[in-house]
C-alpha positions in Angstrom: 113.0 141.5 54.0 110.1 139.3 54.6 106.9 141.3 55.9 105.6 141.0 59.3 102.7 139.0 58.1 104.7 136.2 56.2 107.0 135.9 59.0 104.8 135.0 61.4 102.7 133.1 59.2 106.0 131.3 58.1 107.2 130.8 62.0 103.1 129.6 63.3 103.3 127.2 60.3 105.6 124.9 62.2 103.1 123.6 64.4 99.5 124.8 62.3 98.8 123.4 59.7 96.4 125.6 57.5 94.1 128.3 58.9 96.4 131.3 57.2 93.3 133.6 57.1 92.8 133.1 60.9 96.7 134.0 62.0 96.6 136.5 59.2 93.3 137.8 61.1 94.6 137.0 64.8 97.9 139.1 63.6 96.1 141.9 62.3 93.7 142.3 65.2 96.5 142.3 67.3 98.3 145.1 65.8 95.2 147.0 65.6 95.2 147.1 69.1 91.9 145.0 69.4 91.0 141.6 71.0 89.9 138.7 68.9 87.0 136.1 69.6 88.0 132.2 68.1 84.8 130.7 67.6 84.7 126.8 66.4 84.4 123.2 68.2 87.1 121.7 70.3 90.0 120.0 68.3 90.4 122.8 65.5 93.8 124.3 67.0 92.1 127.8 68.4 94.8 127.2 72.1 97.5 126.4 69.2 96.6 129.3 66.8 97.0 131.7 70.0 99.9 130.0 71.6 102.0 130.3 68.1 100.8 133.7 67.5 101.8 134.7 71.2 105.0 133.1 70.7 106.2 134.5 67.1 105.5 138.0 68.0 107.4 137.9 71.7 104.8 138.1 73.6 104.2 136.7 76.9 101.4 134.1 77.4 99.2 133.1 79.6 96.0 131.0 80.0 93.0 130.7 81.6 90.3 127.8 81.8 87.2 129.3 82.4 84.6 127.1 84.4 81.3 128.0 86.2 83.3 128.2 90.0 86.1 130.6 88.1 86.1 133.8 90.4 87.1 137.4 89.0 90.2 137.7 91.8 91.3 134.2 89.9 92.0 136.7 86.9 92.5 140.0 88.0 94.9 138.8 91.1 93.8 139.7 95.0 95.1 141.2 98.2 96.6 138.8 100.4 97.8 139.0 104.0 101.6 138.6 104.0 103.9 140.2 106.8 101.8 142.0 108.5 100.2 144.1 105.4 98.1 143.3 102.7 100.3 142.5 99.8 99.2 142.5 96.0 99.3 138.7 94.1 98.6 139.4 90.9 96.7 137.4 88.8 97.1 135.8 85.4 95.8 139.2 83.7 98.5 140.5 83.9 100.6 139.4 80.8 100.4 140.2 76.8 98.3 137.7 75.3 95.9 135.9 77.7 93.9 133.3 76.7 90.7 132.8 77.6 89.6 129.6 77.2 85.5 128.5 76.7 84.7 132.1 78.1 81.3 131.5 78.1 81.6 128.6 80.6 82.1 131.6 83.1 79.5 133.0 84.7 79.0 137.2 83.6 80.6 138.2 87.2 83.8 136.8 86.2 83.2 137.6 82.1 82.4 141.2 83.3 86.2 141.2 85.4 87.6 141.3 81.5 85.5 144.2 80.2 87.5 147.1 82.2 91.0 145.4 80.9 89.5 145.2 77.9 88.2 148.5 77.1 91.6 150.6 79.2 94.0 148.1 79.7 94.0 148.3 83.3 91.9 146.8 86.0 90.8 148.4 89.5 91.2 146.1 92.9 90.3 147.2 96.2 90.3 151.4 95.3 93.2 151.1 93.4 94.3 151.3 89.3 96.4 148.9 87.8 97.7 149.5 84.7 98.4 146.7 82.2 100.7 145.8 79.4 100.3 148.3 76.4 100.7 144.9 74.5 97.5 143.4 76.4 95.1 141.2 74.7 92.5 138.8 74.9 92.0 136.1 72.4 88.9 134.2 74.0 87.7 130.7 72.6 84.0 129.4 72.6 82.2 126.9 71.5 79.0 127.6 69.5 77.3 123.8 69.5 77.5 123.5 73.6 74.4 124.7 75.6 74.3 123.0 78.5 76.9 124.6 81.5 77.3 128.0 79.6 76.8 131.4 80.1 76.0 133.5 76.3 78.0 136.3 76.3 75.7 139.7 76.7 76.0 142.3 73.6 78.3 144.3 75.1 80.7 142.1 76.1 80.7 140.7 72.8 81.3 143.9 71.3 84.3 144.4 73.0 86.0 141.8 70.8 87.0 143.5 67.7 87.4 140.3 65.6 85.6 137.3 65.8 87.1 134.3 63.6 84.8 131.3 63.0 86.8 127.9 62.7 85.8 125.2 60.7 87.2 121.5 60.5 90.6 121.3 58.4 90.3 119.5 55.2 91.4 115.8 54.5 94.6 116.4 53.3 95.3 119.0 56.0 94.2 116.5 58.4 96.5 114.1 57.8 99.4 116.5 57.5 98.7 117.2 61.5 100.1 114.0 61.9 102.9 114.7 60.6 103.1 117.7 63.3 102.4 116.4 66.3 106.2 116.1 67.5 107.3 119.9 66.4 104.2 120.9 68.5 105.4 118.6 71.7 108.8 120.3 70.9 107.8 123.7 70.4 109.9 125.0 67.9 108.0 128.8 67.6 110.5 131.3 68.1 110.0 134.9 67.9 110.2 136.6 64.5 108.9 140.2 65.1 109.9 142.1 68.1 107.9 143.9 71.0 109.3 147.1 69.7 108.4 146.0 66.1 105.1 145.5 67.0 105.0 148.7 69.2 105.8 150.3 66.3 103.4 149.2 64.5 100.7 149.3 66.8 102.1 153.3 66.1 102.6 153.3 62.1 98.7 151.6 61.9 97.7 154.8 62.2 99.6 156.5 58.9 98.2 153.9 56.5 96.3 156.3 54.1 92.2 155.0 53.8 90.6 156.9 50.8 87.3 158.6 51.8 85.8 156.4 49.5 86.9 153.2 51.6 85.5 154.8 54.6 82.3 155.3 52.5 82.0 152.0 51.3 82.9 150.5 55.3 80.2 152.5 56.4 77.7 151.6 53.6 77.8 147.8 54.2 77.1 148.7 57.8 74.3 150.4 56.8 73.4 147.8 54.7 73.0 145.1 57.9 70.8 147.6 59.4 68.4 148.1 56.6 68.3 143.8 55.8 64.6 143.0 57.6 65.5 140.5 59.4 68.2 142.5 61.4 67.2 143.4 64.9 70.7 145.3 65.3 73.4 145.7 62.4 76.9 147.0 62.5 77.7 150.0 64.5 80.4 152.8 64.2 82.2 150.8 66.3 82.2 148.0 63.5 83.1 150.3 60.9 86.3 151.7 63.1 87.1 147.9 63.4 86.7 147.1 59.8 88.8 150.1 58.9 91.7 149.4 61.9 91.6 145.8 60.9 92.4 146.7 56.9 94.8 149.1 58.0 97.1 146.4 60.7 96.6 143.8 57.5 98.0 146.6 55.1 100.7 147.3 57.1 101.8 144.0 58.1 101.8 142.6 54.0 103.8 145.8 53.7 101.9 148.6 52.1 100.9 152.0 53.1 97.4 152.1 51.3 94.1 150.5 52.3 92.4 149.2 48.9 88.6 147.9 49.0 89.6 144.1 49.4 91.3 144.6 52.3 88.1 145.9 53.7 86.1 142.8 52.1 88.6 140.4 54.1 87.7 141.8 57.1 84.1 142.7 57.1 82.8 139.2 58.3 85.4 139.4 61.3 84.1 142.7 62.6 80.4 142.7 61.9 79.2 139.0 62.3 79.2 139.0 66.3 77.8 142.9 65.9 74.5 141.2 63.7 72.0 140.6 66.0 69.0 138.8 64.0 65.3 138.9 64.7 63.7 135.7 66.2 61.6 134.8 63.2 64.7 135.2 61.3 66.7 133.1 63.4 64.1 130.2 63.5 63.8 130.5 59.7 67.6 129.3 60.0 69.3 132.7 59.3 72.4 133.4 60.0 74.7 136.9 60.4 77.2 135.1 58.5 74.6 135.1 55.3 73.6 138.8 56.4 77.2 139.8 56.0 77.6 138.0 52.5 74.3 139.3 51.4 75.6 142.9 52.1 78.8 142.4 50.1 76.9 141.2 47.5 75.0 144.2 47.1 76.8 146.7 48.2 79.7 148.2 45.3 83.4 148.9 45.9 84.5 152.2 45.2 
C-alpha cells in the first residue's frame, strides 16, 4: 500500500504541477498538528496547494480574503437576534482547513481573532467557549514584495505558525505543463485519498516515531547555532526545535517509517526556524537574510 505521503502527493498532482517539497511540507505540518505559513508572490498556486491538500486528506475547506475592513466576528461568527433570543451564526472558523488568504492585509485586531484558535482550537464569543475541529488548521498566504495596504505580522503571531514554506516561480518547463492543467483544475478532479480517521490516527501514531537523543541534540544545536550567528537579534527557540522535531516525525510517518534520521530534520529546519530568525538592522540593510542564517547553520553544524 502506497504511503500517506505519495498518495496525496499522487492525488494533489492532478491540478499542481511541481512544488512536492511544499505538499510534502503542507502534509507533514498538518499531521503534526501545526499550522503552516505560504509565503511567495501571487500566481504560484499557494490557494491551489491548500485547496488540493484540504481536499485529498477529507477535510473540509474554507476561505477567507483578508482585507483592511475584515472584522474578527467576519471569522470567528457573531450573535445575532433571531426569534426573540440571540442566536449563534457561526463564522467561517469553524471548519478543518481554513485559508487565510494575504493575512497581513488584515489589520492585528482581526490577525489577533486567529491566535486563540490557533494556539487551543477553540475560540471565545460573548463569555462563552467554543470548541473547534480537532482537525483545525490554518494555512495563511502572504506576500513578501507588497508594502503598501499591509499589516506585518508581530513575532508572536508569526510564531504561531509552525511551518512557513517560501514559494518561488515554477520553472520553464513546469510552466508550460500548467497549461496543460488548467481544465483538471476547472474540473476538480481531487478526491480524497487518506481518511479523517487516517489522519486522526496519525495525528496519534506521530507521537511513537522513535527520535534518537542525538537527533534531539543536533535540532537543538542548530538552534543554538542562529542564536550565536552576530547578526541574529533573535534565533530559534524551543518552540522551533519542538517544530523541527514534530515536523521530522509527521514526514517519517507519512513516507512510512518509524524512525527519525538526521535528513529528515535537515528537510525541515528552514520551515521551522526561518520566520523564528529575527536579524539585526545592520544585518538586514547589509542584505541578509534568515534564509542564509539557516543555511549557514547547517553548514556548520554536524549530523550525529
Amino acid at each position: 500500500m502506497n504511503s500517506m505521503m505519495e498518495r496525496v502527493l499522487s492525488e494533489a498532482g492532478k491540478v499542481v504541477v511541481g512544488k512536492r517539497d511544499v505538499i510534502e511540507a503542507v502534509v507533514a505540518t498538518i499531521i503534526a498538528g501545526g499550522h503552516v505559513l505560504l509565503e511567495g508572490v501571487p500566481g504560484v498556486a499557494k490557494t491551489l496547494i491548500a485547496r488540493a491538500v484540504a481536499s485529498s486528506l477529507s477535510l473540509d475547506f474554507k476561505r477567507v480574503q483578508f482585507v483592511p475592513d475584515l472584522l474578527p466576528s467576519d471569522i470567528t461568527g457573531t450573535m445575532v437576534w433571531r426569534g426573540g433570543d440571540f442566536e449563534f451564526h457561526p463564522g467561517p472558523i469553524f471548519t478543518e482547513i481554513l485559508l487565510a488568504d494575504e493575512i497581513n492585509r488584515a489589520p492585528p485586531k482581526t490577525q489577533a481573532a486567529l491566535l486563540e484558535a490557533m494556539q487551543e482550537r477553540q475560540v471565545s464569543i460573548w463569555g462563552e467557549t467554543r470548541k473547534l475541529s480537532p482537525l483545525f488548521t490554518v494555512i495563511a498566504t502572504m506576500n513578501p514584495v507588497e508594502y503598501q495596504g499591509v499589516y506585518p505580522l508581530s513575532e508572536a503571531q508569526v510564531d504561531r505558525f509552525m511551518s512557513k514554506i517560501r514559494l518561488d516561480y515554477p520553472s520553464v518547463e513546469e510552466m508550460a505543463r500548467i497549461i496543460d492543467v488548467q481544465e483538471a483544475i476547472e474540473e476538480w478532479p481531487v478526491k480524497p485519498v487518506v481518511s479523517r480517521e487516517e489522519l486522526l490516527e496519525a495525528r496519534r501514531r506521530v507521537w511513537s516515531i522513535y527520535v534518537d537523543d542525538n537527533i534531539k541534540l543536533y535540532a537543538a544545536l542548530l538552534a543554538e547555532a542562529t542564536r550565536r550567528d552576530p547578526r541574529v537579534l533573535l534565533g530559534g527557540s524551543p518552540r522551533a526545535v519542538i517544530s523541527m522535531i514534530q515536523l521530522a516525525r509527521a514526514l517519517a510517518l507519512a513516507e512510512g517509517r518509524d524512525y527519525v534520521g538526521p535528513d529528515d530534520v535537515k528537510r525541515v529546519a528552514h520551515y521551522a526556524m526561518d520566520h523564528r530568525v529575527i536579524l539585526k538592522p545592520e544585518a538586514r540593510l547589509s542584505g541578509a537574510t534568515p534564509e542564509q542564517i539557516v543555511d549557514a547553520v547547517l553548514e556548520k553544524v554536524e549530523p550525529p
